[in-house]
N, C-alpha and C positions, 0 to 999 in steps of 0.2 A: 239818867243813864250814863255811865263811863265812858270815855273816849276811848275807841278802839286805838290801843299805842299802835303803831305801823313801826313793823320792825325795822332794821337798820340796812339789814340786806334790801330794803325797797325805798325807791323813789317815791315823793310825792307825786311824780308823774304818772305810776303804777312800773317803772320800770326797774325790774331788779337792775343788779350790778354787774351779771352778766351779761344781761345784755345790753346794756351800754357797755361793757369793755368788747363786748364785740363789734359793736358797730362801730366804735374808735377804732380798732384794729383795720378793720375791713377799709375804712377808709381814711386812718390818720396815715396809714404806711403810705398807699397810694399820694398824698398829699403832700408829705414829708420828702418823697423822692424824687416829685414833680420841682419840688422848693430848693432843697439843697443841695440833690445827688444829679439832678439834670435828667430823668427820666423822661423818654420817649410821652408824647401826646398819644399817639396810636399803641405805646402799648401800654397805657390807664384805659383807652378806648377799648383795648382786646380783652386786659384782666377783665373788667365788670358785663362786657358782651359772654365770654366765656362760664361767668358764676351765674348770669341770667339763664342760658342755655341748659348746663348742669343742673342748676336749682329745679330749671321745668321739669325738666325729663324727670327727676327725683320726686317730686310732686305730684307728677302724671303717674308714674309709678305708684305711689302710697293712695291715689287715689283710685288707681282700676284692684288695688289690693285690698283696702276696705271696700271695695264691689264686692269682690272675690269672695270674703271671708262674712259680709252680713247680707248682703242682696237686699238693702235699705230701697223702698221706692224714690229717695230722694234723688238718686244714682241714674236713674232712666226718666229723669223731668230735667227741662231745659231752663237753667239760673242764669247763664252769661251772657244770653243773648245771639248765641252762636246759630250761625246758620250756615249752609251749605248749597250750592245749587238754587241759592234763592227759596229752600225748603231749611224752617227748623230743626237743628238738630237737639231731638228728644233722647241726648245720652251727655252727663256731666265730663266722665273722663275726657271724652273728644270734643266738647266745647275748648277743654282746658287744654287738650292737645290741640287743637287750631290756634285757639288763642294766645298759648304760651310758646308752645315749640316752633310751630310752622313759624309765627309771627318774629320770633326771633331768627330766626336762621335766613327772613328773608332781611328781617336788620341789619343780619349779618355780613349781606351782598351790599348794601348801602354802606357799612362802615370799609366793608373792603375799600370801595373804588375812595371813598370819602378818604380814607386813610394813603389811599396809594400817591392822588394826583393832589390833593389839597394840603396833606400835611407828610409827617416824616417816615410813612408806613415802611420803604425802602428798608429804611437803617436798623430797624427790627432785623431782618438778615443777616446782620453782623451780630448779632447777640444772641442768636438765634439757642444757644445752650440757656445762656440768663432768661428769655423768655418762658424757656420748657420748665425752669424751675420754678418761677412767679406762678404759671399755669398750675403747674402740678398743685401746688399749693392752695390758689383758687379750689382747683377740683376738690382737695382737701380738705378745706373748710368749709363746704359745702355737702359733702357727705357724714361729716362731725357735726352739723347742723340737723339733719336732715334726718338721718340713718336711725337715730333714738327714737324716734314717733314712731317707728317701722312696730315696737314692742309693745302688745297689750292693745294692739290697732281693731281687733274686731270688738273692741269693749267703748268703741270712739263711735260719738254720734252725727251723725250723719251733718248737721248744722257743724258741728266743730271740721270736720274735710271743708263743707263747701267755704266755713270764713277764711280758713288757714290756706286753703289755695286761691281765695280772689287775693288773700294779703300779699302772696308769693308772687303775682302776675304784676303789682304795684312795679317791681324794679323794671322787668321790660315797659310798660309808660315813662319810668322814669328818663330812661334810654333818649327817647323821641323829644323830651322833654330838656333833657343835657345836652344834645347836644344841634337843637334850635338856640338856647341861651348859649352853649359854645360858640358856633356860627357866627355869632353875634358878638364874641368875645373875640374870635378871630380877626374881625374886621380894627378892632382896636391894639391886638396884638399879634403881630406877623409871627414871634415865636412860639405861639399857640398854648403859653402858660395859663393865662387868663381861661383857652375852653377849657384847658383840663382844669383848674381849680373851680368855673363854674358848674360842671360836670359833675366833679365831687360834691360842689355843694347840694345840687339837688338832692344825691343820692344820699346824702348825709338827712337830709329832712324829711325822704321817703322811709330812710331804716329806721329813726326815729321812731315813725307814723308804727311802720310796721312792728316793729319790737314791743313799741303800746300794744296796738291792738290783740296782739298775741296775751299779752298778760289780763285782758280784759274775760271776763266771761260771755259766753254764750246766749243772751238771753231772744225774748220776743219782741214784738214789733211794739213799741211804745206808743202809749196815746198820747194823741195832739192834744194843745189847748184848744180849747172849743170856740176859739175865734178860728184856729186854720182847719178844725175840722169839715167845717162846710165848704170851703174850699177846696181842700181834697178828695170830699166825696166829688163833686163837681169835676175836678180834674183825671181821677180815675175812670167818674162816666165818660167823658167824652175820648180818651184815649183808650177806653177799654178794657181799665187795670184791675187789679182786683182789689176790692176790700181792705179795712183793716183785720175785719174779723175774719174774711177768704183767706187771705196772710196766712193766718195765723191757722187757720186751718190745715192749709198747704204744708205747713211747716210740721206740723204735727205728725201729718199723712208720711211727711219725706222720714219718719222714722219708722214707718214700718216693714215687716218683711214684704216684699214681693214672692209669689209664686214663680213659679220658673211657667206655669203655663200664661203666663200675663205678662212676663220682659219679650220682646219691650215694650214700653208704652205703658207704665203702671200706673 
């Protein structure tokens, strides 16, 4: 058989070329101004706090609107794990709104005070126009991101929303994740260059991760080798889980229409 040539616009990593110039962008500028323009710590901390916050809501958006438009039973089964009240929540959009939104915005009460008494959040006030333009900008490319899936959305299937939004949730972890190794970079360096460069670096290996996975296809639950097969049936009995073949069943099920006399709980 021929080798398929992989064209030129694609990485061997599966990554076109957009999207790596995007994720250089999103995070060489932030990195470039921390280095030789002298850029605020708190505000690389408020840019990427700001593009997580926008991104959810934008996300949470496309995803209660592919509800809207196919009423997939995938949409009224619980994928994230989200709960409420100590009770399951049986609806995706508001997993993805607990998980995404709330969760950041209470981040976002953490980087305040982190930024106010820890590092240089104060001096933001004196820039306070330069900030508004950085933001704007974030907002920006985050709607330029985003905004084009919005087309041809009720023809998307229900697996393609749920991977595209756990992918989008990836930078709020990252967050928690930057700036534990910041912290940690602080204690080494009083001018707080260090968290902001280690900060970036996570996010830098998170939009990687993420930019892949976006280019990859949608498929089913792959089979073990049959040495971890019995293993796994083992470890699903006992915590409960389901199947390979339930999986994949489940999976199947989340494409179909629900009736409106069955939501919720289809």
């Amino acid at each position: 058989m021929k080798p398929d040539n992989t064209s030129s616009s694609t990485t061997s990593a599966g990554l076109d070329r957009a999207g790596l110039l995007r994720v250089a962008l999103q995070n060489g500028i932030p990195a470039a101004g921390v280095i030789f323009f002298g850029w605020s710590v708190s505000l690389i901390l408020l840019l990427y706090w700001l593009e997580n916050l926008i991104g959810s809501v934008l996300w949470n958006r496309l995803i209660r609107r592919h509800e809207a438009a196919t009423h997939l039973r995938g949409h009224y089964r619980r994928h994230l794990g989200g709960s409420s009240n100590n009770r399951p929540i049986q609806h995706f959009a508001t997993e993805h709104f607990n998980g995404a939104i709330i969760f950041t915005l209470a981040q976002g009460l953490f980087l305040f005070v982190f930024a106010a008494f820890a590092l240089d959040g104060p001096a933001l006030l004196d820039d306070a126009l330069w900030v508004l333009v950085l933001a704007g900008g974030v907002v920006a490319a985050m709607v330029i991101e985003v905004q084009p899936l919005q087309r041809g959305l009720e023809q998307r299937s229900f697996a393609w929303v749920r991977e595209q939004a756990q992918l989008s949730m990836w930078p709020v972890m990252a967050m928690h994740v930057g700036v534990i190794f910041g912290g940690m970079a602080l204690v080494w360096s009083e001018s707080g260059v260090l968290l902001a460069l280690a900060f970036i670096a996570v996010r830098v290996v998170v939009d990687l991760a993420r930019a892949r996975g976006r280019k990859k296809p949608v498929v089913g639950v792959p089979d073990l080798p049959p040495q971890l097969a019995g293993m796994e049936a083992r470890l699903r009995n006992e915590y409960g889980m389901l199947s390979q073949e339930d999986e994949i069943a489940a999976r199947l099920r989340d494409e179909e229409f629900c009736p409106p006399e069955e939501r919720p709980g289809c």
